[in-house]
C-alpha positions as CSV (number, residue, x, y, z in Angstrom):
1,X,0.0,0.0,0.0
2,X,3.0,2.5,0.8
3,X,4.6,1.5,-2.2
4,X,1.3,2.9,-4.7
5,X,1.1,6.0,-2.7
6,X,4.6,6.9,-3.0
7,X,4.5,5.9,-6.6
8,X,1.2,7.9,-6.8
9,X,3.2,10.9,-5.2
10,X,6.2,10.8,-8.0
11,X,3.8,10.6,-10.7
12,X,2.0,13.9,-10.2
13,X,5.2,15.0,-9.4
14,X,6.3,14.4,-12.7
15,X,3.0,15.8,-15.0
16,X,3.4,18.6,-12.5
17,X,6.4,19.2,-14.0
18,X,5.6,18.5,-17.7
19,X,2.7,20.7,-17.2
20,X,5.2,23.7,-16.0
21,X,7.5,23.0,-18.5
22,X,5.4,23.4,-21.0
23,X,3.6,26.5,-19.9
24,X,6.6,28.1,-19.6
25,X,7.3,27.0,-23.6
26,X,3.9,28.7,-24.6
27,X,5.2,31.9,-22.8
28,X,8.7,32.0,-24.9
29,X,7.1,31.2,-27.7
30,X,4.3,34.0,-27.3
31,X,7.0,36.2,-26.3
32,X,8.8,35.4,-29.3
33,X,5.7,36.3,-31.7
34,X,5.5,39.6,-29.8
35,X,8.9,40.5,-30.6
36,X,8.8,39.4,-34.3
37,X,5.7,41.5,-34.5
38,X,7.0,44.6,-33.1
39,X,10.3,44.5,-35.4
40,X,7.9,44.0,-38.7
């Protein structure tokens, strides 16, 4: 039973971390677009 729970634990542990990860790629790339904008 401890074993699933700590497996449990690292697993949403882990799509936390995918989840930052890629939020944080959608705010470079947005930040990106706004730049090219402003320079055309």
């Amino acid at each position: 039973m401890r074993m699933m729970f700590i497996g449990l634990v690292a697993c949403l542990g882990l799509t936390a971390c995918e989840t930052i990860q890629g939020a944080g790629r959608d705010v470079q790339d947005a930040g990106q677009a706004l730049e090219t904008a402003i320079e055309s």
